[in-house]
C-alpha positions as CSV (number, residue, x, y, z in Angstrom):
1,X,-33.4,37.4,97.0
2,X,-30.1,38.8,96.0
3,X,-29.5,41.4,93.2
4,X,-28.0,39.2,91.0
5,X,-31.4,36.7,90.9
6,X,-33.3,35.7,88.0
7,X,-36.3,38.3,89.4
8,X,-33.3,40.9,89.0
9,X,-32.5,39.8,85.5
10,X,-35.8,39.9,84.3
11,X,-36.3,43.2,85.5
12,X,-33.4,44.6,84.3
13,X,-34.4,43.7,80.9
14,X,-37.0,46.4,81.1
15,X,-36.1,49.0,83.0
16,X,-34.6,51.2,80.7
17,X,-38.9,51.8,80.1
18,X,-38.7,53.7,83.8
19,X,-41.6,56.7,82.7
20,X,-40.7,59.7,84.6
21,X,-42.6,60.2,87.4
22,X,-43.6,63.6,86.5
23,X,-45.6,62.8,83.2
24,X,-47.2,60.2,85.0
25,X,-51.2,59.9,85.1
26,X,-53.3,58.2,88.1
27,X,-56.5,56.8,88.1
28,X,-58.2,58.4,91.3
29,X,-61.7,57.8,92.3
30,X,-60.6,54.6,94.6
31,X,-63.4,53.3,96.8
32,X,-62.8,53.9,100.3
33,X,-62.7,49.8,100.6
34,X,-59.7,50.2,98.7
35,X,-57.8,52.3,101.7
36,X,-56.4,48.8,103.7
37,X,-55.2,47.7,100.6
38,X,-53.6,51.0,99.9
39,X,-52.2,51.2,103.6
40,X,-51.2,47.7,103.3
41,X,-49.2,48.7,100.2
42,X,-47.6,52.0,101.7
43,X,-46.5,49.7,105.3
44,X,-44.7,47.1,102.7
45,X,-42.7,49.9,101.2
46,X,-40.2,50.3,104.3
47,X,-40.2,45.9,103.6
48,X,-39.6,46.0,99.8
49,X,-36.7,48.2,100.0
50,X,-35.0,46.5,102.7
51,X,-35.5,43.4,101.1
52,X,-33.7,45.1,97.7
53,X,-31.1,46.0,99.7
54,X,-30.0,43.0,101.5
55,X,-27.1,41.9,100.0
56,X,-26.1,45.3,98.6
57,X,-22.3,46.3,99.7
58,X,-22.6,49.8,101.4
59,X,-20.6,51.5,98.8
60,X,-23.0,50.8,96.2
61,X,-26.2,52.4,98.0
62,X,-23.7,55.4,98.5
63,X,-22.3,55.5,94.8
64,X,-23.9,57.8,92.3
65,X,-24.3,56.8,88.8
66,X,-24.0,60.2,86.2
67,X,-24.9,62.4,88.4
68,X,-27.8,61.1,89.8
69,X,-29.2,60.2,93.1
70,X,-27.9,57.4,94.9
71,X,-29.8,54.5,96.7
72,X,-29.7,56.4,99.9
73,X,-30.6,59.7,98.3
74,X,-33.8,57.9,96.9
75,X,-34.5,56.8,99.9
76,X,-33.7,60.1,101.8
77,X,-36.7,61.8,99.1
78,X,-38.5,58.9,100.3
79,X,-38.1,60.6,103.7
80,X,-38.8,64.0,103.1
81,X,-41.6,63.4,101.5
82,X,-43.0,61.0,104.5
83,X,-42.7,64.0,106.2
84,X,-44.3,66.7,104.5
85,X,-47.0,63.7,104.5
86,X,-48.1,65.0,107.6
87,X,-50.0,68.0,107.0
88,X,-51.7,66.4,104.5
89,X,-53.0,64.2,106.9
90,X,-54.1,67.4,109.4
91,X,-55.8,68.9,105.7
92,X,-58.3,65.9,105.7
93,X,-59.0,65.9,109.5
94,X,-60.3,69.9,109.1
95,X,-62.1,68.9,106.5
96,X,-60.1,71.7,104.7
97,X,-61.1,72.6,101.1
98,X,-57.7,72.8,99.4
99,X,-54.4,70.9,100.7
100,X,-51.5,72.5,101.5
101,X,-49.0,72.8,99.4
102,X,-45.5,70.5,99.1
103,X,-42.6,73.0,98.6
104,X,-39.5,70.2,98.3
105,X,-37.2,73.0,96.8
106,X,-35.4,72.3,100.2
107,X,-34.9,68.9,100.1
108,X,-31.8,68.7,98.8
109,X,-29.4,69.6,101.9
110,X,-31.1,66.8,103.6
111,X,-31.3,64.2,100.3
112,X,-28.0,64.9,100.0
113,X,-26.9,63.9,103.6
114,X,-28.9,61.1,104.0
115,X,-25.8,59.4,101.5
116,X,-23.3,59.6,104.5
117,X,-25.8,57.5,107.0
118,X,-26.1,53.9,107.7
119,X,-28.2,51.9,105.4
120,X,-29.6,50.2,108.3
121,X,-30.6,53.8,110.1
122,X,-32.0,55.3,107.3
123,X,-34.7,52.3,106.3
124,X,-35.2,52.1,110.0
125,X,-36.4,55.8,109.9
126,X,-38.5,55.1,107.1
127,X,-40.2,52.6,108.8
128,X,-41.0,54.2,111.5
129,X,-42.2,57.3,109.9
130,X,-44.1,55.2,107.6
131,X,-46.1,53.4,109.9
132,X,-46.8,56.6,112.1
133,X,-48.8,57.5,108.7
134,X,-50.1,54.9,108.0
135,X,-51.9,54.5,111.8
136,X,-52.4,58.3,111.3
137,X,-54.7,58.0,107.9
138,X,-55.8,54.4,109.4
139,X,-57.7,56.6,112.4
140,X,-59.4,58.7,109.4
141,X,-63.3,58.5,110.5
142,X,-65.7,57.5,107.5
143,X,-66.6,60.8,106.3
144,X,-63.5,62.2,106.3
145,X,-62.2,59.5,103.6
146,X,-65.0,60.8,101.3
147,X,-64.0,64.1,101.7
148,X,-62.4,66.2,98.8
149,X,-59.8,68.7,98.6
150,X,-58.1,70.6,95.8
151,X,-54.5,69.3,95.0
152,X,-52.5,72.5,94.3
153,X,-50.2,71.4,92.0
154,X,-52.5,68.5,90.2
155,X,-55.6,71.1,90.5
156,X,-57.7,68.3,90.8
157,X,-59.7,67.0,93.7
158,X,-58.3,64.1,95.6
159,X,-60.2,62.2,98.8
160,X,-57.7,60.3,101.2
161,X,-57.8,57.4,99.1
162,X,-56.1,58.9,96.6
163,X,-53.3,60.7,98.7
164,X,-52.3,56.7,99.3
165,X,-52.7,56.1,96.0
166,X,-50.1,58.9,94.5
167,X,-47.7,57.9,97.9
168,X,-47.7,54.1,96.9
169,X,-47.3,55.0,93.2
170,X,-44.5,56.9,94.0
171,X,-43.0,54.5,96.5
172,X,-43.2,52.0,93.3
173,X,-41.6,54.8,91.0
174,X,-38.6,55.2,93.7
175,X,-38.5,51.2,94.2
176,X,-38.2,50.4,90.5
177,X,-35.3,53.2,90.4
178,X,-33.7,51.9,92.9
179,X,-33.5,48.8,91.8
180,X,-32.3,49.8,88.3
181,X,-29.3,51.3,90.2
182,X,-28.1,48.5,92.2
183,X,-28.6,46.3,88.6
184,X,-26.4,48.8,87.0
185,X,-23.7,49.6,90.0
């Protein structure tokens, strides 16, 4: 499906009613049945945003519209945050108490250069990263999915269930800007 289709015209009709991603609020508390359907949506992210991108001319995943990230820069956040991901990941396998925090203060350098690459490259990273987590959290042994730990910046308590939950949330947050920039470029 190209950018110009009728799924991309309806969409663009709405939008401009993006919340920010900051003020949004999650419903935790997912059962851990719900963690292959929340997998499943975290390994179609790498999918969705290749599909998006099909038919998109290179210059418009590099072009920034006021100011603001580009498609590759999304995608690049998309990245570091994969990343960071990781120890996550090791916080519910010791059974620690309180995750470790996500500093992404230095994520710009690397956002930033992730513009220059090959569209091709970077989803091919994604992917990859992407499903090393997704096997990683998959291998999670049944207690270990019902075990809390305190978010420190949501100070909340969150089981692995709902670490999936905020990352495909935020993949959908990313997606639907994404999209919004190649309807507007």
């Amino acid at each position: 499906m190209t950018h110009g289709s009728a799924r991309s015209f309806y969409l663009a009709g709405v939008s401009h009613l993006l919340q920010p991603w900051a003020s949004r609020e999650l419903a935790f508390g997912r059962p851990a049945e719900e963690m292959p359907v929340l997998l499943e949506r975290l390994l179609g992210t790498p999918n969705r945003l290749s599909g998006l991108l099909r038919d998109v001319p290179p210059e418009r995943v590099q072009l920034r519209l006021q100011g603001k990230w580009s498609v590759l820069e999304h995608i690049g956040h998309l990245l570091v945050m994969q990343d960071r991901m990781r120890v996550r990941v090791e916080d519910w396998q010791s059974l620690s108490d309180r995750l470790t925090p996500i500093d992404l203060a230095d994520q710009g350098p690397y956002v930033e250069a992730t513009r220059q690459r090959d569209l091709g490259d970077v989803l091919e990273e994604f992917r990859l990263t992407r499903n090393a987590f997704v096997r990683s959290v998959s291998q999670l042994p049944r207690p270990v999915l019902g075990h809390f730990a305190l978010h420190p910046c949501l100070e909340r308590r969150m089981r692995p269930m709902d670490m999936c939950l905020y990352l495909a949330e935020h993949d959908d947050h990313h997606l639907a800007t994404v999209r919004r920039i190649v309807q507007a470029s």
